[in-house]
PyMOL Python script that loads the backbone (N, CA, C, O; Angstrom):
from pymol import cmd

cmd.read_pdbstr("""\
ATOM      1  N   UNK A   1      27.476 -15.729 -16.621  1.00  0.00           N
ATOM      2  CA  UNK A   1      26.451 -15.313 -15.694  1.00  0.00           C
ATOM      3  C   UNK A   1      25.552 -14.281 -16.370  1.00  0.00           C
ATOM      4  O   UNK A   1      26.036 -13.349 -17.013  1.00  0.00           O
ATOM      5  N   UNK A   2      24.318 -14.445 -16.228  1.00  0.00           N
ATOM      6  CA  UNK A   2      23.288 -13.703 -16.763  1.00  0.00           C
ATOM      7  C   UNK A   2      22.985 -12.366 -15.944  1.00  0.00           C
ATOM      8  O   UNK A   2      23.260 -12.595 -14.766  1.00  0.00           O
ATOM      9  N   UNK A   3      22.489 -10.953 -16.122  1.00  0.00           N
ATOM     10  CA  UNK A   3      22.128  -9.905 -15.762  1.00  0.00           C
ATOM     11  C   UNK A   3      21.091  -9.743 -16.083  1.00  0.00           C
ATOM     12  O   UNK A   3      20.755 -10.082 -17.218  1.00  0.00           O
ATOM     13  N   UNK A   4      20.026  -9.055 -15.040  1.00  0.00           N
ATOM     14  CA  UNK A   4      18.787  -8.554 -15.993  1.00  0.00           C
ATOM     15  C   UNK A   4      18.693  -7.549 -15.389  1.00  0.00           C
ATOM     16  O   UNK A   4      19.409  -7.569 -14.388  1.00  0.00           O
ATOM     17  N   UNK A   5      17.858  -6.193 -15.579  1.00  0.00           N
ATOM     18  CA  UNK A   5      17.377  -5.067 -15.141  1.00  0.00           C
ATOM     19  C   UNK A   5      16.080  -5.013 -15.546  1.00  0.00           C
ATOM     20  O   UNK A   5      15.690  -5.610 -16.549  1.00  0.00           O
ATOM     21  N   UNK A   6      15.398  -4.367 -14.873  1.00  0.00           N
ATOM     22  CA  UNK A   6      13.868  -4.164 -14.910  1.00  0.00           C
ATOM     23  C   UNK A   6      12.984  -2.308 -14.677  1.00  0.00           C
ATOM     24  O   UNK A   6      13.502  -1.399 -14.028  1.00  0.00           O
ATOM     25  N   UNK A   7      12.302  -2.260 -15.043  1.00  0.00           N
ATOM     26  CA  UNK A   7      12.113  -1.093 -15.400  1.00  0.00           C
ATOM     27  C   UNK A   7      10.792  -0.731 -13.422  1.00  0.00           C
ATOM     28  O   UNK A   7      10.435   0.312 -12.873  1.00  0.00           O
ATOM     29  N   UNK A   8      10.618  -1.819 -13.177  1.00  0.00           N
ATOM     30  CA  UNK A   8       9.805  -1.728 -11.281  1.00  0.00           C
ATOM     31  C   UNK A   8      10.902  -1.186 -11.046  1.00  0.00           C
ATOM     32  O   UNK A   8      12.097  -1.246 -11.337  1.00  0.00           O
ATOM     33  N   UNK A   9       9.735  -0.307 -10.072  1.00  0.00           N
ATOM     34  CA  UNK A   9      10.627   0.368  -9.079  1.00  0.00           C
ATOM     35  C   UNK A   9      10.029  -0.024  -7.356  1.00  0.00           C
ATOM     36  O   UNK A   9       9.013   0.414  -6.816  1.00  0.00           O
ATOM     37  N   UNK A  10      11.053  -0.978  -6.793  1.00  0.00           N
ATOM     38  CA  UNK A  10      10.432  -1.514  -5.807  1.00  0.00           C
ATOM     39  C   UNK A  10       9.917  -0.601  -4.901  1.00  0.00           C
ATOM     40  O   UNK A  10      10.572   0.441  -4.922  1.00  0.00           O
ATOM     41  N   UNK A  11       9.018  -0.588  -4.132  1.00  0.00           N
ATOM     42  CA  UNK A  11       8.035  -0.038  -3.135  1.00  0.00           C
ATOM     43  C   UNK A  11       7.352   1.162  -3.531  1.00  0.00           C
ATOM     44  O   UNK A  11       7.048   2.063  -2.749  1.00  0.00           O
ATOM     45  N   UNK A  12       6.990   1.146  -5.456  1.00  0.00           N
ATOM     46  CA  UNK A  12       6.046   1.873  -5.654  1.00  0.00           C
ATOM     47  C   UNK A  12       5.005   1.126  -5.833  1.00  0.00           C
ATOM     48  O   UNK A  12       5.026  -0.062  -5.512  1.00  0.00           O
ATOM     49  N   UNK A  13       3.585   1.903  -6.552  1.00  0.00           N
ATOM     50  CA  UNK A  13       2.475   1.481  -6.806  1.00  0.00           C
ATOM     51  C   UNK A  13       2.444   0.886  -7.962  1.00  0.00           C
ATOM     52  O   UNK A  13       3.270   1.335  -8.756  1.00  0.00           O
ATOM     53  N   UNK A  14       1.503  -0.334  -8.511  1.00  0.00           N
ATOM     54  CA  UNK A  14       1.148  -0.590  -9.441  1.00  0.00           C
ATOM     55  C   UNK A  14      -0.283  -1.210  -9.582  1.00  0.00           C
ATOM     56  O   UNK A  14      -0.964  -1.559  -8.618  1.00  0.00           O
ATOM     57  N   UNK A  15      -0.605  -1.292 -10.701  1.00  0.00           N
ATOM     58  CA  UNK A  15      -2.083  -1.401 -10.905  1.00  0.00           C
ATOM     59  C   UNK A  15      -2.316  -2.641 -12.369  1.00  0.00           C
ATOM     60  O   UNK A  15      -2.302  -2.171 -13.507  1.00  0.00           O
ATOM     61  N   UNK A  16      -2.517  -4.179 -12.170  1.00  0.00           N
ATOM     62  CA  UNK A  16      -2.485  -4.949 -12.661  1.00  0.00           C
ATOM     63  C   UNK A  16      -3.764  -4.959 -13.947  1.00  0.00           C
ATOM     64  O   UNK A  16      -4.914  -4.857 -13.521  1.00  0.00           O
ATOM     65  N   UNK A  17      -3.587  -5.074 -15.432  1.00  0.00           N
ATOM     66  CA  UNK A  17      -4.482  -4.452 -16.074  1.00  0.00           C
ATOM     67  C   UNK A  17      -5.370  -5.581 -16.248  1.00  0.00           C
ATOM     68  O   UNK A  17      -6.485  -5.439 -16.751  1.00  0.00           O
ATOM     69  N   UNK A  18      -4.796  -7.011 -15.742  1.00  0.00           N
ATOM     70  CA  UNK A  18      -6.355  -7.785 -15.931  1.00  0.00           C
ATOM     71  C   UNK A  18      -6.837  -7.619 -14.502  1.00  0.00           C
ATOM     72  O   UNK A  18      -7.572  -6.633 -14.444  1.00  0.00           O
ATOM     73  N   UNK A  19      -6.705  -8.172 -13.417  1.00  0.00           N
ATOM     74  CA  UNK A  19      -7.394  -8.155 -12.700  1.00  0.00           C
ATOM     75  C   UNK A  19      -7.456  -6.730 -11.885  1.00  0.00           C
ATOM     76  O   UNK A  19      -8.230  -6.751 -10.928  1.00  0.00           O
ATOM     77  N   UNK A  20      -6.904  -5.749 -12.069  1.00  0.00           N
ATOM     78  CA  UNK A  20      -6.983  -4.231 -11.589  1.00  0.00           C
ATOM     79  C   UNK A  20      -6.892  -3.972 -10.099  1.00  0.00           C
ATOM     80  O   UNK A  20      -7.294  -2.991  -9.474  1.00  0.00           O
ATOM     81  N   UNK A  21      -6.262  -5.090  -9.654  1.00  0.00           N
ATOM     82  CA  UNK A  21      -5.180  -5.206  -8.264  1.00  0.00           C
ATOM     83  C   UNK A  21      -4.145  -3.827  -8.300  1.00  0.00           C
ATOM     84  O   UNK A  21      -3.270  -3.578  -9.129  1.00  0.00           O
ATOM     85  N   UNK A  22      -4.435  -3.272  -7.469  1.00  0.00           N
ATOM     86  CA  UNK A  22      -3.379  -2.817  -6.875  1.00  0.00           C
ATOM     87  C   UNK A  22      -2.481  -2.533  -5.520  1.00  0.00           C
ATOM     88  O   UNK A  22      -2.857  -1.967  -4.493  1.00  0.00           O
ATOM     89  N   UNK A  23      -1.401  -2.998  -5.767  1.00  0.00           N
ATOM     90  CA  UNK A  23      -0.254  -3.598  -4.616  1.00  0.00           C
ATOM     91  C   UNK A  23       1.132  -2.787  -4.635  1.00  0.00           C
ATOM     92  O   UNK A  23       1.649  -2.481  -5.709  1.00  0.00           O
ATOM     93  N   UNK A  24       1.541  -2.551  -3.764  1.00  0.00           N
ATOM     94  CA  UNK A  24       3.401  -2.229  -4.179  1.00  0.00           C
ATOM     95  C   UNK A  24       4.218  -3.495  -4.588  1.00  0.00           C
ATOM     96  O   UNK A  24       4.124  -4.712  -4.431  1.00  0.00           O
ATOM     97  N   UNK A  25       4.857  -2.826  -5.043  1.00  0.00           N
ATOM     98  CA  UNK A  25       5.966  -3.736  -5.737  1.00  0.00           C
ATOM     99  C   UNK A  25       7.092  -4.407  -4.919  1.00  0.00           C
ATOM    100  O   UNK A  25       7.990  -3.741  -4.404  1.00  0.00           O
ATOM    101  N   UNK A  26       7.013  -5.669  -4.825  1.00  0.00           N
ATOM    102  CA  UNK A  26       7.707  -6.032  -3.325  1.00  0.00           C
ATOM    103  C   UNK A  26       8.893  -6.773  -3.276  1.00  0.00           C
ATOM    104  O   UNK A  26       9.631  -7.074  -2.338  1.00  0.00           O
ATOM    105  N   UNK A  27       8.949  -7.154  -5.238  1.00  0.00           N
ATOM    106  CA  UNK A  27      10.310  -8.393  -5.248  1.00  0.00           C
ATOM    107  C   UNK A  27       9.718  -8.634  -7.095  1.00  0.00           C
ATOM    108  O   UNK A  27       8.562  -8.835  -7.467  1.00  0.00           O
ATOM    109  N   UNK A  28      10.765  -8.538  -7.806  1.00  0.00           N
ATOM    110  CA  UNK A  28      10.741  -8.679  -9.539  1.00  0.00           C
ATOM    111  C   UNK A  28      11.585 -10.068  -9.440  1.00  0.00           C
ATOM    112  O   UNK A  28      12.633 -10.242  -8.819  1.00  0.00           O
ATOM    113  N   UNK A  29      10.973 -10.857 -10.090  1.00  0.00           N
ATOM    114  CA  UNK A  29      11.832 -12.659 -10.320  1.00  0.00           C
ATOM    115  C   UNK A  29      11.984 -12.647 -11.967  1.00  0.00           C
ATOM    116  O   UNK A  29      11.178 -12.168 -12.764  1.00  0.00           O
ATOM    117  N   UNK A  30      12.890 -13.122 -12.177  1.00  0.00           N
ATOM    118  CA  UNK A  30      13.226 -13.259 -13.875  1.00  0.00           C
ATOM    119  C   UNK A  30      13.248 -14.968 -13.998  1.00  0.00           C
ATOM    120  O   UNK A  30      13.750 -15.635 -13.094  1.00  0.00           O
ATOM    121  N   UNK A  31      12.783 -15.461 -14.942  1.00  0.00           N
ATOM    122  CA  UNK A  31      12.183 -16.851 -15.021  1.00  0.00           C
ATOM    123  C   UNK A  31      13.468 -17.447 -16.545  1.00  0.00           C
ATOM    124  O   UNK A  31      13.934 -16.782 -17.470  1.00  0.00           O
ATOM    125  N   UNK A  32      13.654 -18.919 -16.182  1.00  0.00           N
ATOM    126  CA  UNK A  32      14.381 -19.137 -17.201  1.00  0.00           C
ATOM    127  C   UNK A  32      13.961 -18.752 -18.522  1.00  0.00           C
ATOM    128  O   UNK A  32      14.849 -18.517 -19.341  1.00  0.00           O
ATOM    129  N   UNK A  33      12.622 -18.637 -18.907  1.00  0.00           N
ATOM    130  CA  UNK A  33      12.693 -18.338 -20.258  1.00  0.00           C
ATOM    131  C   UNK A  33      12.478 -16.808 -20.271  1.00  0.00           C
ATOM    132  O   UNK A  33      11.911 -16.323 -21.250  1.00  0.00           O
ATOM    133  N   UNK A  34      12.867 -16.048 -19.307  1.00  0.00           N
ATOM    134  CA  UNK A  34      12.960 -14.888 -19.110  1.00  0.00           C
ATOM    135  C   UNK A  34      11.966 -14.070 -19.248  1.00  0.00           C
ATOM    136  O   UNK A  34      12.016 -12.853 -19.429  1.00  0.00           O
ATOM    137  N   UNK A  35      10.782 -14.957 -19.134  1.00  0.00           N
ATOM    138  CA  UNK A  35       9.340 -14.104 -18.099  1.00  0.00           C
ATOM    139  C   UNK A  35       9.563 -13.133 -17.102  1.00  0.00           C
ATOM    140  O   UNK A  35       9.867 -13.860 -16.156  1.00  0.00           O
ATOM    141  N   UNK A  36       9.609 -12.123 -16.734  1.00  0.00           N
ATOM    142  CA  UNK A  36       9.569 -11.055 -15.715  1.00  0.00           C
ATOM    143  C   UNK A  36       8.318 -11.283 -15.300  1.00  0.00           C
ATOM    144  O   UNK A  36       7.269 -11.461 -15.920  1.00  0.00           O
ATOM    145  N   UNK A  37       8.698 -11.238 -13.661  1.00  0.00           N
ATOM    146  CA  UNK A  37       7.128 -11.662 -12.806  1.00  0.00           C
ATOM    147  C   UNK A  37       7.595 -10.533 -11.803  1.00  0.00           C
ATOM    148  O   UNK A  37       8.783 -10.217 -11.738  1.00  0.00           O
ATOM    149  N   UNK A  38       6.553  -9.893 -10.969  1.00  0.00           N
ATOM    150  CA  UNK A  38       6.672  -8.912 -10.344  1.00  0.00           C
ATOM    151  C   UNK A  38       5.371  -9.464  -8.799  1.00  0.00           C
ATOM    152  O   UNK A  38       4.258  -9.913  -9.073  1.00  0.00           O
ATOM    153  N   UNK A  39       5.626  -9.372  -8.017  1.00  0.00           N
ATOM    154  CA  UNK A  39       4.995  -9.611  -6.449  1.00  0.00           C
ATOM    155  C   UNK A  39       4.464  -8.142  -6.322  1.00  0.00           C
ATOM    156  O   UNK A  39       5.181  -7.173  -6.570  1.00  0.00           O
ATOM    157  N   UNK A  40       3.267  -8.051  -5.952  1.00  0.00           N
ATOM    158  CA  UNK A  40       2.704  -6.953  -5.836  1.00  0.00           C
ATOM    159  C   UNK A  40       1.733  -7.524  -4.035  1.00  0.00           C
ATOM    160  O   UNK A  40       1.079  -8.534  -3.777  1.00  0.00           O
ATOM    161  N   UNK A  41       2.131  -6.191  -3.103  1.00  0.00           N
ATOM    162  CA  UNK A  41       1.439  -6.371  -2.040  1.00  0.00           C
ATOM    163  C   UNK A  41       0.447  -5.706  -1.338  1.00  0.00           C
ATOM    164  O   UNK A  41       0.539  -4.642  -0.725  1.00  0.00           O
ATOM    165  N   UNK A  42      -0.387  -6.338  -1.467  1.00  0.00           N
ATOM    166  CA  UNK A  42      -1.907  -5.236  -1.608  1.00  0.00           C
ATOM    167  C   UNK A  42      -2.872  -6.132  -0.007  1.00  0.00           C
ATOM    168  O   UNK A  42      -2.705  -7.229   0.526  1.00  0.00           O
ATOM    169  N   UNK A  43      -3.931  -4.872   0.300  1.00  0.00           N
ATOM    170  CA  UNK A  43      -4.960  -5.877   1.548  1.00  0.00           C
ATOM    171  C   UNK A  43      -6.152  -6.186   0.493  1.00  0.00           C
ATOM    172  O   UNK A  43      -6.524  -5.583  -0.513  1.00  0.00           O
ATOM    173  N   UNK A  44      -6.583  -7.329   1.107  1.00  0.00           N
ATOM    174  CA  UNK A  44      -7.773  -7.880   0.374  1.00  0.00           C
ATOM    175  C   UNK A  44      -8.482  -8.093   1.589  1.00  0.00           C
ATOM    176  O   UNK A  44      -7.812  -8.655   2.455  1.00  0.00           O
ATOM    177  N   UNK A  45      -9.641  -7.803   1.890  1.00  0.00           N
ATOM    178  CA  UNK A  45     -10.268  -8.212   3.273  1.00  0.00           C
ATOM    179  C   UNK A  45      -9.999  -7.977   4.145  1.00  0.00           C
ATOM    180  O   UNK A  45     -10.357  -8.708   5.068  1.00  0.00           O
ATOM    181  N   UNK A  46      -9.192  -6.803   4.419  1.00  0.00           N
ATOM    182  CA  UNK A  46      -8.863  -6.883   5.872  1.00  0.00           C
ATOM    183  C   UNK A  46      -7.207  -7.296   6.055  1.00  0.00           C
ATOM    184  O   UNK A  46      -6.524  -6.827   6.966  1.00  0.00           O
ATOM    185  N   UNK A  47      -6.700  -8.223   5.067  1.00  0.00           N
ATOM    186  CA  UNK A  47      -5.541  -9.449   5.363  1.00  0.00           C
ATOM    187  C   UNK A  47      -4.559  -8.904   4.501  1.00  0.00           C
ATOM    188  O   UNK A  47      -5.142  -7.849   4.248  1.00  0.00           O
ATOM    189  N   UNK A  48      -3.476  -8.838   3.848  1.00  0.00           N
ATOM    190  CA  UNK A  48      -2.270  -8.580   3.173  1.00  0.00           C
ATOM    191  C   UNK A  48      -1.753 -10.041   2.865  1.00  0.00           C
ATOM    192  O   UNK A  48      -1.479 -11.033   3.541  1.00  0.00           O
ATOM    193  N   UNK A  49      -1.749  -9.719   1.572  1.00  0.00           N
ATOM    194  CA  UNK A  49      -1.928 -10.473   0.121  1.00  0.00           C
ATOM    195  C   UNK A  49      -0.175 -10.372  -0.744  1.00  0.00           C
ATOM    196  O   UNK A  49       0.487  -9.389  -1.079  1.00  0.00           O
ATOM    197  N   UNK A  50       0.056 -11.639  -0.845  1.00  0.00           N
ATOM    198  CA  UNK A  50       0.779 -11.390  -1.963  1.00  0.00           C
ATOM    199  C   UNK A  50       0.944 -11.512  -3.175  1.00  0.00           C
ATOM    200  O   UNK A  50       1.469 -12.619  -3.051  1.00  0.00           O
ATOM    201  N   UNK A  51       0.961 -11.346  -4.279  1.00  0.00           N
ATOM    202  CA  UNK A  51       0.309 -12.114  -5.710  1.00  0.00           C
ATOM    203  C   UNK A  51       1.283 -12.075  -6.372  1.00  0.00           C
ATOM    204  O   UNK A  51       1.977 -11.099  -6.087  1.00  0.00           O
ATOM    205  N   UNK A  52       1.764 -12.823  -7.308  1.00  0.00           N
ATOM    206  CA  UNK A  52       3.041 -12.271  -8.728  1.00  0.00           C
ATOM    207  C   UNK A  52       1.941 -12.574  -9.930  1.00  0.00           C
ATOM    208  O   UNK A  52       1.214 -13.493 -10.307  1.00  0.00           O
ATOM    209  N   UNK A  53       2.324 -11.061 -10.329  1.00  0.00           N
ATOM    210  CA  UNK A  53       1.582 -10.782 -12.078  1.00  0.00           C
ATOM    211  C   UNK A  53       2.700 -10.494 -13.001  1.00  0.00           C
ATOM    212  O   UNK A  53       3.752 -10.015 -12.579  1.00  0.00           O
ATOM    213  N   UNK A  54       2.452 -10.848 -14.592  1.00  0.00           N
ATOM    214  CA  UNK A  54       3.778 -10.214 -15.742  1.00  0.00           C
ATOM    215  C   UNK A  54       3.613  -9.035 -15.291  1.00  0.00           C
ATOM    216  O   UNK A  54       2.639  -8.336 -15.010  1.00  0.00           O
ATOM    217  N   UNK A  55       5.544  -8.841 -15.249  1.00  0.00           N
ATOM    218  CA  UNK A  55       5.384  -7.365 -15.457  1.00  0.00           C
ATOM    219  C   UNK A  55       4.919  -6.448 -16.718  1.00  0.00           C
ATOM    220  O   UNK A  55       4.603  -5.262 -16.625  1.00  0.00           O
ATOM    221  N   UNK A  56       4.933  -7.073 -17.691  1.00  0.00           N
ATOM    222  CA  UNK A  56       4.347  -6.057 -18.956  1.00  0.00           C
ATOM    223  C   UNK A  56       2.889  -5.736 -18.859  1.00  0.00           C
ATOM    224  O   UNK A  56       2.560  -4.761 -19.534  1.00  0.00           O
ATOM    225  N   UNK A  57       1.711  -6.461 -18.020  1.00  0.00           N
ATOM    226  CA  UNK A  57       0.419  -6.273 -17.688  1.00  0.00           C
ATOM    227  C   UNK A  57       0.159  -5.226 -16.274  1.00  0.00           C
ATOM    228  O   UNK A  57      -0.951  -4.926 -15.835  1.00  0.00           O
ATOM    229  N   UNK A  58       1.310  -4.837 -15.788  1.00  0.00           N
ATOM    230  CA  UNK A  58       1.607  -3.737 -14.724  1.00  0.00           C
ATOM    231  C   UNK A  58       1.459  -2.395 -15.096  1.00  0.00           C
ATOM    232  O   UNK A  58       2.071  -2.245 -16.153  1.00  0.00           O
ATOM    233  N   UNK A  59       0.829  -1.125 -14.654  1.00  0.00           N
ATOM    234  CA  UNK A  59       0.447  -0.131 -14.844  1.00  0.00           C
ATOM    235  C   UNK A  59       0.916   0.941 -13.480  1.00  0.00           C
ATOM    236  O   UNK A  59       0.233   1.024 -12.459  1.00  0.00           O
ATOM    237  N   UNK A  60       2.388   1.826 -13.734  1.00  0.00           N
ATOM    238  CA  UNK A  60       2.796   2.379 -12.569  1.00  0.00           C
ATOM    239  C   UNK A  60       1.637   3.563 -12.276  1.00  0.00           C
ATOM    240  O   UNK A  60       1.262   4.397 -13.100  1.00  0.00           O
ATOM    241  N   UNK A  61       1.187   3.427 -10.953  1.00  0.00           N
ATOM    242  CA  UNK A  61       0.111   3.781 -10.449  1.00  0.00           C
ATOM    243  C   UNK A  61       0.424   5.988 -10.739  1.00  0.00           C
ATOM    244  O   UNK A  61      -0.293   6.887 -11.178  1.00  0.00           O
ATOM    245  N   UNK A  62       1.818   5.929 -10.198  1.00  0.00           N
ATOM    246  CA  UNK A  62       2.171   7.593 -10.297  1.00  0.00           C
ATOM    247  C   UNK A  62       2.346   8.022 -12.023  1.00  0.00           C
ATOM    248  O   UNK A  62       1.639   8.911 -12.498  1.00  0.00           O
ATOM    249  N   UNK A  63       3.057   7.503 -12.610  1.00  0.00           N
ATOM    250  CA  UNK A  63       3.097   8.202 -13.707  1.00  0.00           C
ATOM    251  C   UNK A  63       1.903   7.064 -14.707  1.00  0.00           C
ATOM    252  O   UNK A  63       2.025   7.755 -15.719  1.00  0.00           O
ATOM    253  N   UNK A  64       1.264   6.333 -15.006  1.00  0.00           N
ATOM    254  CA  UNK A  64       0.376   6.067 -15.402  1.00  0.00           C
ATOM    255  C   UNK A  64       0.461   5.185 -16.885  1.00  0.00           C
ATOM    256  O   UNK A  64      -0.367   4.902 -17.751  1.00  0.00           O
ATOM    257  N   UNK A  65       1.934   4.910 -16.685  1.00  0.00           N
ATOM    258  CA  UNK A  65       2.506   4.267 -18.140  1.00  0.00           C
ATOM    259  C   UNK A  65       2.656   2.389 -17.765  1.00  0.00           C
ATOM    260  O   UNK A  65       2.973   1.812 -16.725  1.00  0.00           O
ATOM    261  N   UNK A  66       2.445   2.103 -18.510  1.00  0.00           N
ATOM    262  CA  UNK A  66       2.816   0.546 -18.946  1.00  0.00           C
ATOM    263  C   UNK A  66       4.380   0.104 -18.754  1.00  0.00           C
ATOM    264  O   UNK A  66       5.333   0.448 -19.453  1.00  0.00           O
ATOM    265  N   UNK A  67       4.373  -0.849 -17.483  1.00  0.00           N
ATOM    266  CA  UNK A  67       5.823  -1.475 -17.604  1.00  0.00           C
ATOM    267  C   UNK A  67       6.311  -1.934 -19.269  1.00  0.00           C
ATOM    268  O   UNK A  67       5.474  -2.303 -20.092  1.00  0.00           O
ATOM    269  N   UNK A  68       7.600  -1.849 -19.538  1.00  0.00           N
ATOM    270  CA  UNK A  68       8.376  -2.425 -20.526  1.00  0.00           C
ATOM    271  C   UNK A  68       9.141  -3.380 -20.055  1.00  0.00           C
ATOM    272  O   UNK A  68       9.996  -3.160 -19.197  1.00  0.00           O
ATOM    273  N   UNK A  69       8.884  -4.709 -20.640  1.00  0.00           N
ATOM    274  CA  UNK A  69      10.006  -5.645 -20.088  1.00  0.00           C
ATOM    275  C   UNK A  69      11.124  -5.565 -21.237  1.00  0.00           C
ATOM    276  O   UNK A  69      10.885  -5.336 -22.423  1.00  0.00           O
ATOM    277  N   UNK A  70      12.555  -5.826 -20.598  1.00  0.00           N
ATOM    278  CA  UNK A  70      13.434  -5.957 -21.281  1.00  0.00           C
ATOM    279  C   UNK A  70      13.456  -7.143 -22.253  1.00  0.00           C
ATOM    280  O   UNK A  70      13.862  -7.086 -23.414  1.00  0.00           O
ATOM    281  N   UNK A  71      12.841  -8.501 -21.470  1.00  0.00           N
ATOM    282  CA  UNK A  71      13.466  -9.689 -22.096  1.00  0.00           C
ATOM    283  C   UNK A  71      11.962 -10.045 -21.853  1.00  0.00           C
ATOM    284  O   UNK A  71      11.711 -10.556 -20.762  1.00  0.00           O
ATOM    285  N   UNK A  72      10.885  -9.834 -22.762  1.00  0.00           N
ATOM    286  CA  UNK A  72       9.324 -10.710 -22.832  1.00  0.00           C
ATOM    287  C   UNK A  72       9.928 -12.301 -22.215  1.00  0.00           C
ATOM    288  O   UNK A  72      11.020 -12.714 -21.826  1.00  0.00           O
ATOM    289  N   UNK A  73       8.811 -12.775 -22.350  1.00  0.00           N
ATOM    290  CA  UNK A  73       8.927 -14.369 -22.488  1.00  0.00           C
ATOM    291  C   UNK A  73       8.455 -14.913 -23.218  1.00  0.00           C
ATOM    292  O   UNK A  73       7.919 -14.411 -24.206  1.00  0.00           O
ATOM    293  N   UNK A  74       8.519 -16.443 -22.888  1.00  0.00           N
ATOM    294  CA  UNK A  74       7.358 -16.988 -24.070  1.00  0.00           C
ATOM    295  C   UNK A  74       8.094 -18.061 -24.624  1.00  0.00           C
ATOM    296  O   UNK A  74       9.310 -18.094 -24.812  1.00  0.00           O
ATOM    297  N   UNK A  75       7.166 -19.030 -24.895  1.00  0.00           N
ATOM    298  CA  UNK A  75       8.091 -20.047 -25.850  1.00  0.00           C
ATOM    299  C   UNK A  75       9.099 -19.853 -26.917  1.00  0.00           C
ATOM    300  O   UNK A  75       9.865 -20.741 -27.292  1.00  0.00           O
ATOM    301  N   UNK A  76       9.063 -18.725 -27.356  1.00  0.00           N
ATOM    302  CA  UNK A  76       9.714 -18.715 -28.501  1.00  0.00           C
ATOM    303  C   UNK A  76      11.301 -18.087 -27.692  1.00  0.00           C
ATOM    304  O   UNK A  76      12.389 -18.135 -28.265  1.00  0.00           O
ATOM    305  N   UNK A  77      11.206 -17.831 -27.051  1.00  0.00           N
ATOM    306  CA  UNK A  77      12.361 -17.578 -25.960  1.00  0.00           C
ATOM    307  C   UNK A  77      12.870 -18.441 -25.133  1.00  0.00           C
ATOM    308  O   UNK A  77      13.928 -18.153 -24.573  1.00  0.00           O
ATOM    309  N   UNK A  78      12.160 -19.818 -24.851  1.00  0.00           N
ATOM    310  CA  UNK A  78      12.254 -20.590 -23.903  1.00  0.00           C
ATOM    311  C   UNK A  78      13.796 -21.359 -24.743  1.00  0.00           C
ATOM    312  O   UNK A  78      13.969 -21.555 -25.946  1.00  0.00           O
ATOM    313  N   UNK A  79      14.814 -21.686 -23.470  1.00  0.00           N
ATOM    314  CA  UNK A  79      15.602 -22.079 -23.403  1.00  0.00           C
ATOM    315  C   UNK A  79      15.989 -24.065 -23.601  1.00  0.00           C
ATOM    316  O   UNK A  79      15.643 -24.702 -22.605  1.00  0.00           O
ATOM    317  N   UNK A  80      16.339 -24.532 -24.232  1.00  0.00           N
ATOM    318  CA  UNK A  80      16.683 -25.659 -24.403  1.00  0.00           C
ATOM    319  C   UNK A  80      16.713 -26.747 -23.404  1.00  0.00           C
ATOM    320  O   UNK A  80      17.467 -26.452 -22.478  1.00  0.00           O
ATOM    321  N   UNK A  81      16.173 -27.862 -23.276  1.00  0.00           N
ATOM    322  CA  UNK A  81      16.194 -28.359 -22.301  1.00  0.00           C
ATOM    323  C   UNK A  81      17.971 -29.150 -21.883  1.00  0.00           C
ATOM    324  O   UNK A  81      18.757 -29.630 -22.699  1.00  0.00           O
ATOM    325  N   UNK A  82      18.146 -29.036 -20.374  1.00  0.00           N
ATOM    326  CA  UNK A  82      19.477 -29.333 -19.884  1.00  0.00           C
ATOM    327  C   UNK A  82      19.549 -30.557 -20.183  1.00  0.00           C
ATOM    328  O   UNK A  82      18.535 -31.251 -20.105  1.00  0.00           O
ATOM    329  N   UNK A  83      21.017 -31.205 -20.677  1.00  0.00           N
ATOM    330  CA  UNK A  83      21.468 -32.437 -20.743  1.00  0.00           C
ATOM    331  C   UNK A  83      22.058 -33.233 -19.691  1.00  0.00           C
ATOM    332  O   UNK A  83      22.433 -34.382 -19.922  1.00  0.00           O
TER     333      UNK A  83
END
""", "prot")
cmd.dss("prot")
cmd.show_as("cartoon", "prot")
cmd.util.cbc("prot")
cmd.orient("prot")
């Protein structure tokens, strides 16, 4: 069985560095090839929005530093296909 830990801290702020969304942090998903995706919940219009961005493109809104993912992703990480 696999473990992961993540450096979000759920129901703080963050601030997405491409599109410069900012949402709380509402739920971190770890992806088979061990992409870290992070749900950020922000209003857009009036309405409440949910979006998932990488967490390494996340910017904690209070202390002003760059998430670190434990386990990047990426093809070169991607896992073997099941038999």
């Amino acid at each position: 069985m696999a473990t992961y830990e993540s450096d979000i801290i759920l129901g703080d702020e963050y601030q997405d560095k491409i599109t410069e969304v900012i949402g709380v942090a509402t739920s971190v998903h770890f992806y088979r090839n061990a992409c870290e995706r992070v749900v950020l919940t922000y209003k857009n219009k009036g309405m409440v929005v949910d979006a998932s961005f990488d967490a390494t493109d996340l910017i904690h809104q209070e202390t002003q530093e760059e998430v670190k993912s434990k386990l990047p992703g990426g093809p070169e990480r991607a896992m073997p296909p099941r038999r």
